[in-house]
N, C-alpha and C positions, 0 to 999 in steps of 0.2 A: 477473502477479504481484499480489499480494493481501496486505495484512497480518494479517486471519485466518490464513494459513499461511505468511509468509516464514519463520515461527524453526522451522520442522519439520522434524526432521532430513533427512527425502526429500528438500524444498525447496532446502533447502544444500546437499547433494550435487549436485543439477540444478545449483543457481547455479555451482557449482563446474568443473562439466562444461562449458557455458555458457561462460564465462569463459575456461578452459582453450584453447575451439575458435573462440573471437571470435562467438558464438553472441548476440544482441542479447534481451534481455528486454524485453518491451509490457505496459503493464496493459491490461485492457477493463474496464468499469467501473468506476473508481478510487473514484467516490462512491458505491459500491452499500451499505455501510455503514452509512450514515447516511441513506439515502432510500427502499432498498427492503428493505433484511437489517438493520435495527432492531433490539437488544438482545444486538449480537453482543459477541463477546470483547476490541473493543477502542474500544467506546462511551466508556468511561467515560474512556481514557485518552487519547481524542480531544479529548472533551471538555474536561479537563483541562488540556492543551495549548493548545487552542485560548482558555483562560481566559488561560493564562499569556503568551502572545504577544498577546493582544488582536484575534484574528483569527476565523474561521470555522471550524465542522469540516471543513468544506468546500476550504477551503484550508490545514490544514493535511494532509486526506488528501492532497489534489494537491501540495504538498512534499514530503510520504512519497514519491509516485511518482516526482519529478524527481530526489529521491535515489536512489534504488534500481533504478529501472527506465530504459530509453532511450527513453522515448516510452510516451502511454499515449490510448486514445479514449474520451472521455468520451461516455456515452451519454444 
């Protein structure tokens, strides 16, 4: 799972399905974001976040994943 596309309708239907059949969601690179996919659709709002928490982008993508997802490997 990725926040580039968790809000995508396809995405929600899987999660959906997933959920449904006890089906476990993983991220693989959780920080790909911000270290290798640079100026993507939710820099700014990482950013942001991470102002407002006084934390890292870094960790707040890695709370996005602990949220959302059951485990994730960071690469």
């Amino acid at each position: 799972m990725h926040p580039y596309v968790f809000h995508a309708p396809n995405v929600q239907r899987l999660l959906k399905i997933q959920n449904k059949h006890k089906i476990l969601t993983q991220s693989y690179a959780p920080l790909s974001p911000i270290v290798r996919d640079q100026g993507g659709p939710v820099d700014e709002v990482v950013e942001r976040i991470a102002k407002e928490k006084n934390a890292s982008p870094s960790q707040v993508l890695l709370a996005w994943n602990a949220r959302f997802t059951q485990g994730c490997l960071v690469t």
